[in-house]
N, CA, C and O atoms as a DFTB+ gen file, in Angstrom:
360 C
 N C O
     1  1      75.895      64.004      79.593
     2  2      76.753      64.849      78.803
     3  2      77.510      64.030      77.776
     4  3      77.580      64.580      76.677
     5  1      78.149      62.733      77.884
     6  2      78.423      61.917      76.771
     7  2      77.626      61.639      75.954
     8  3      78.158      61.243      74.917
     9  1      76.226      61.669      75.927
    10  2      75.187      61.173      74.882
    11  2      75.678      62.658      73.956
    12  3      75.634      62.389      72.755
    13  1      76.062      63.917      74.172
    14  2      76.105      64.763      73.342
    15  2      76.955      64.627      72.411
    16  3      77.971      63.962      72.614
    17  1      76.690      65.286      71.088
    18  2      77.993      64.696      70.020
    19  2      78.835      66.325      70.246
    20  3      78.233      67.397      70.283
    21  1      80.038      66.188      70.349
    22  2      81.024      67.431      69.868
    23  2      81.282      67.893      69.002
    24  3      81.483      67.206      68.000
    25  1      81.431      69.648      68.955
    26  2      81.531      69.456      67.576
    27  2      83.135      69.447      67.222
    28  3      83.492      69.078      66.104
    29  1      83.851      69.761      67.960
    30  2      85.510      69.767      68.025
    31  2      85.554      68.630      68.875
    32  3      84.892      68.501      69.905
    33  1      86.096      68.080      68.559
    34  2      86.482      66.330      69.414
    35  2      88.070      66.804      70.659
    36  3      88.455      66.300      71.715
    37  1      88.646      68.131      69.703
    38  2      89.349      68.801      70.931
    39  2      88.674      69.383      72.064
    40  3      89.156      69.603      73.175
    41  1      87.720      69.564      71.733
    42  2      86.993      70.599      72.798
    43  2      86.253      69.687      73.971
    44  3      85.952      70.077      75.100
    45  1      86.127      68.910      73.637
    46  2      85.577      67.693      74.558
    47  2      86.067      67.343      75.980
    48  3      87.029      66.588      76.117
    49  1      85.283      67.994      77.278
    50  2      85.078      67.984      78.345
    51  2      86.099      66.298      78.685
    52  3      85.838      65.229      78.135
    53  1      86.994      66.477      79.494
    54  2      87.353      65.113      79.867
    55  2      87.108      64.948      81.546
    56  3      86.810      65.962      82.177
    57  1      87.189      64.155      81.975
    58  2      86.774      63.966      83.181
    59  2      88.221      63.827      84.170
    60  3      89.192      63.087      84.017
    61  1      87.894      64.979      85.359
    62  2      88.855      65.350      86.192
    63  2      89.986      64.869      86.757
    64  3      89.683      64.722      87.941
    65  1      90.955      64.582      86.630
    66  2      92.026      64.032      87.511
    67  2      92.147      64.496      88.783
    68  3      93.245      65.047      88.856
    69  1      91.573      64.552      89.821
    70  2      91.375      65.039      90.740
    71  2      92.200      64.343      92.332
    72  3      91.708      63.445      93.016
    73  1      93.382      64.976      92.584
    74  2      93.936      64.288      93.201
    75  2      95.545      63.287      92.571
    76  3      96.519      62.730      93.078
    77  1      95.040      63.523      91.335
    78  2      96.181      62.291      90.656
    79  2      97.134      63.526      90.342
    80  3      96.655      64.628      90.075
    81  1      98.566      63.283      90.387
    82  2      99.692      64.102      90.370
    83  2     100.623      63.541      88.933
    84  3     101.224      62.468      88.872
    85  1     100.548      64.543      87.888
    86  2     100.557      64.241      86.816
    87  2     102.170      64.498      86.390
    88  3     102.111      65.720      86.254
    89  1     103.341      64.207      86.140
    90  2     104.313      64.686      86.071
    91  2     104.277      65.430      84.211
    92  3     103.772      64.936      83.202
    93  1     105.134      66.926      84.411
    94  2     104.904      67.344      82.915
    95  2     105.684      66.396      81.653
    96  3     106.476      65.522      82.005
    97  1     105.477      66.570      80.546
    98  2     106.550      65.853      79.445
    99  2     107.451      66.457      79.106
   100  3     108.250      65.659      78.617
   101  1     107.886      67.594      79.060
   102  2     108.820      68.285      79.447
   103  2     109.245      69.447      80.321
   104  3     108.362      69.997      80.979
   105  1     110.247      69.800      80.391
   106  2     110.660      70.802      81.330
   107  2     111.551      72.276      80.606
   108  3     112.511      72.403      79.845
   109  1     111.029      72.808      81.013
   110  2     111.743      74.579      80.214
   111  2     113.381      74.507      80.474
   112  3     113.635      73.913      81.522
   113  1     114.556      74.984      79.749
   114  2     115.336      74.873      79.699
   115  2     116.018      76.224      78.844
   116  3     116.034      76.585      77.668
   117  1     116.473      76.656      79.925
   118  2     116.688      78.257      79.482
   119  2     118.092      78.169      78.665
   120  3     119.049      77.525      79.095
   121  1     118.110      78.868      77.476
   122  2     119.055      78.738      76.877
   123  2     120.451      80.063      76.986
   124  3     120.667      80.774      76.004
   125  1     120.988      80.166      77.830
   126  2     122.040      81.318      77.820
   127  2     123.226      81.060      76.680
   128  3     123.894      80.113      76.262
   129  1     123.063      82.602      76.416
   130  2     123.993      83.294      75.361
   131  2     124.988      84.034      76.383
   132  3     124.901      84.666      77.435
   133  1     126.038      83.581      75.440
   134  2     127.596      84.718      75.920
   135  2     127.369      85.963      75.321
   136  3     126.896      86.037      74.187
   137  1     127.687      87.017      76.033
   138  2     127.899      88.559      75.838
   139  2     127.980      88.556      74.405
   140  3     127.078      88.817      73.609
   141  1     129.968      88.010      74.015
   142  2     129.990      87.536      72.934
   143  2     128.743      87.154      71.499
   144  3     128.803      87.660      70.379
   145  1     128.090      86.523      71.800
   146  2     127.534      85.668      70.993
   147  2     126.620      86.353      71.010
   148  3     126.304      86.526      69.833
   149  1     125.647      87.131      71.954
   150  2     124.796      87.904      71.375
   151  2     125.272      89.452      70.408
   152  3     124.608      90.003      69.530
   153  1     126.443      89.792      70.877
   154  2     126.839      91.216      70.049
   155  2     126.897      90.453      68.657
   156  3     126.231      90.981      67.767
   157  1     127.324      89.738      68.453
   158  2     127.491      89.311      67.368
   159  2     125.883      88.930      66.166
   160  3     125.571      89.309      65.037
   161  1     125.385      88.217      66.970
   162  2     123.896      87.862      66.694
   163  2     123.307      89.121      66.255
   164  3     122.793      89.181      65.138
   165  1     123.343      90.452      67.275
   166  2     122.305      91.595      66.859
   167  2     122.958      92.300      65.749
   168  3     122.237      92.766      64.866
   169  1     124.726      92.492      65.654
   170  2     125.509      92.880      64.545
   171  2     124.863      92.404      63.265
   172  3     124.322      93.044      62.364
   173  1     125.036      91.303      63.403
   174  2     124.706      90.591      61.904
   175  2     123.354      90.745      61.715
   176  3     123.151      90.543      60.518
   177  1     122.103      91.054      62.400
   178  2     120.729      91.151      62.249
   179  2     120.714      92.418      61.696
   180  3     120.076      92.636      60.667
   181  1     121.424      93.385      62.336
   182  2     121.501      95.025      62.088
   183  2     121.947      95.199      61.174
   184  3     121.448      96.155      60.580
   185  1     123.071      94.504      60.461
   186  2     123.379      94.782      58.999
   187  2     122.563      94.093      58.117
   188  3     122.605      94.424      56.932
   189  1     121.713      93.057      58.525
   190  2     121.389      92.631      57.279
   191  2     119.608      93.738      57.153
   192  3     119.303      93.999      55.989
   193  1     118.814      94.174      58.033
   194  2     118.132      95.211      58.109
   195  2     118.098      96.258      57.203
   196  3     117.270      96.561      56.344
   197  1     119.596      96.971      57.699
   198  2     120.305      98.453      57.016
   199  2     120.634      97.871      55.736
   200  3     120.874      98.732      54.890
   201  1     120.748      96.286      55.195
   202  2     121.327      96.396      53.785
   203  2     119.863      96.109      52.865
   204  3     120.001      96.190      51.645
   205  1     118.288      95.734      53.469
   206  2     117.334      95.175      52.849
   207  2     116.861      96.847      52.592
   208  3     116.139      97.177      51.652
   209  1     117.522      98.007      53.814
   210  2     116.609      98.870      53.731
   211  2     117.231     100.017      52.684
   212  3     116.936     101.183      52.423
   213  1     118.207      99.110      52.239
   214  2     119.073     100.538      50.864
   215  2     118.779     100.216      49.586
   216  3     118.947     100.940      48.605
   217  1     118.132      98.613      49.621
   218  2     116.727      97.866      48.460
   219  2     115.661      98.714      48.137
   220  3     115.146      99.018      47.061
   221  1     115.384      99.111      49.595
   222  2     113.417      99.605      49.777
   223  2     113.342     100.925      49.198
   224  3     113.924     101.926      49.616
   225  1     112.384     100.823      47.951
   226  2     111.910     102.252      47.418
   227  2     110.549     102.194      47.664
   228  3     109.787     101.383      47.139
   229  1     110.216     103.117      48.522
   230  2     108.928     103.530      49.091
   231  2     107.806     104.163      48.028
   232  3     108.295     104.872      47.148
   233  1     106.762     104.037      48.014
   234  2     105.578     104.645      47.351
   235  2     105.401     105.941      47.416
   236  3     105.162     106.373      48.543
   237  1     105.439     106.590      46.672
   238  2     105.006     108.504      46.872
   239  2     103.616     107.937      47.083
   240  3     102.934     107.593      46.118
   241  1     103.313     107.865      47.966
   242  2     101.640     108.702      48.527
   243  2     101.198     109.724      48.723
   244  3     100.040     109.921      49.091
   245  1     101.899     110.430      48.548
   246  2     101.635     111.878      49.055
   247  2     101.277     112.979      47.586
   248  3     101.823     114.062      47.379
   249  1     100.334     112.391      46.810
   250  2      99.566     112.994      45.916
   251  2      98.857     114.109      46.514
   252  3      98.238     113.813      47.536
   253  1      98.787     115.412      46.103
   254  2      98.491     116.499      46.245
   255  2      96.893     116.078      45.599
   256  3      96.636     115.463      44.565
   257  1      96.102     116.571      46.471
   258  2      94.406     116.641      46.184
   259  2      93.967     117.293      44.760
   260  3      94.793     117.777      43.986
   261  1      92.902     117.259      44.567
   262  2      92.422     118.030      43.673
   263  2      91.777     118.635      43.853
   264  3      91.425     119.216      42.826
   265  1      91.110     119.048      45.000
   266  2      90.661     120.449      45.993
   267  2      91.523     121.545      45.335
   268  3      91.101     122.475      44.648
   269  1      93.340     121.164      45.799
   270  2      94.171     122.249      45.928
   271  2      94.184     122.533      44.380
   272  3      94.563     123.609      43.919
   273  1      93.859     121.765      43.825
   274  2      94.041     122.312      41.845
   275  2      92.798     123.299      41.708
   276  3      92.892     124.491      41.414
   277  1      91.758     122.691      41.937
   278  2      90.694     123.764      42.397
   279  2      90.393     124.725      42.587
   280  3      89.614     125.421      41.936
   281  1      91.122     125.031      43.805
   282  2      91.808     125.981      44.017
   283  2      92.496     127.592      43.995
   284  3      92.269     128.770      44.271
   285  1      93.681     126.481      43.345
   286  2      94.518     127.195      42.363
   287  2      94.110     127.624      40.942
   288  3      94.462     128.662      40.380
   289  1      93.352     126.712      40.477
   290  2      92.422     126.810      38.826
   291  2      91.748     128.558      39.277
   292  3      92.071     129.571      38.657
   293  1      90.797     128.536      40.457
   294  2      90.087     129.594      41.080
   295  2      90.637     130.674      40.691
   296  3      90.149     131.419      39.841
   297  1      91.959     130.900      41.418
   298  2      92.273     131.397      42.170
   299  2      93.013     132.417      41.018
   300  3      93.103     133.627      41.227
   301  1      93.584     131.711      39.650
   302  2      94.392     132.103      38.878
   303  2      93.191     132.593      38.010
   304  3      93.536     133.597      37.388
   305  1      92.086     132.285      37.789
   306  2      91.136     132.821      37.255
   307  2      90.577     134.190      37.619
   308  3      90.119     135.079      36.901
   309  1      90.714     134.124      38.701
   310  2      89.993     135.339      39.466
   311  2      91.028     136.619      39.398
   312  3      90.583     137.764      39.476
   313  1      92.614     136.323      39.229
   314  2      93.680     137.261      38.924
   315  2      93.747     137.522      37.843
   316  3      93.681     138.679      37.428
   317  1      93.921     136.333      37.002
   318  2      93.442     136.796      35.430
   319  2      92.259     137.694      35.129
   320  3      92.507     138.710      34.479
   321  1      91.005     137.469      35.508
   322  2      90.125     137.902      34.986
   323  2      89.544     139.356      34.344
   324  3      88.711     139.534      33.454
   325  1      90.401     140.428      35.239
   326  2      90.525     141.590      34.462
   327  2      91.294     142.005      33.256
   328  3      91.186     142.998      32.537
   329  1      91.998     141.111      33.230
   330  2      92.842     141.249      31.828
   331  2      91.592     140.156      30.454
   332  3      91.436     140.305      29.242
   333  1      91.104     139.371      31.233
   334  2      90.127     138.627      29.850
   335  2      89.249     139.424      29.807
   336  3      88.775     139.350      28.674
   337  1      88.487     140.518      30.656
   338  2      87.665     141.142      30.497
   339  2      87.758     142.334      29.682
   340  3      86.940     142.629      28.811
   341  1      88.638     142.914      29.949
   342  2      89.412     144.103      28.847
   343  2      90.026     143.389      27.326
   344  3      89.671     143.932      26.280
   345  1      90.653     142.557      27.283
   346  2      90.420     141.719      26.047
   347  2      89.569     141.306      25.229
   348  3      89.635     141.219      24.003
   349  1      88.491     140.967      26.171
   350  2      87.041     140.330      25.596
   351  2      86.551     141.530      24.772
   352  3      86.037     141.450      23.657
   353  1      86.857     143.035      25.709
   354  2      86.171     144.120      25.305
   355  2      86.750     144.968      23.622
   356  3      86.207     145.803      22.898
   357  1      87.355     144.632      23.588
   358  2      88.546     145.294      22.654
   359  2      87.962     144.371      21.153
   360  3      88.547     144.507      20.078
């Protein structure tokens, strides 16, 4: 298996420590916040949120189809149409 070349030199199979007791390089260290110090923390996050979001002008997406013009083009045609027809006639 060493004659093989890798193609990630990270990825490379190392050979087992098996038995050997490895101590970690570091250790987790939980960081506690005072009551205090977090109201304060989410205060100031929450206003600065509510003040980016009185910035934000949103996109009208909400373009009406052109089916519904369609439609309506139809629709106003088809009400009209006895009056262009008596017009036409005249």
């Amino acid at each position: 298996m060493e004659s093989v070349q890798s193609v990630n030199q990270n990825m490379k199979n190392s050979s087992f420590n098996v038995g050997i007791i490895q101590p970690p390089d570091s250790y987790y260290k939980p960081v506690l916040y005072s009551h205090v110090q977090a109201s304060r923390d989410f205060n100031r996050l929450d206003e600065d949120i509510y003040q980016s979001m009185k910035k934000y002008e949103g996109k009208d997406t909400r373009k009406t189809p052109k089916s519904v013009f369609v439609a309506l083009g139809a629709a106003a045609l088809a009400i009209c149409y006895p009056i262009i027809k008596t017009a036409l006639k005249k």
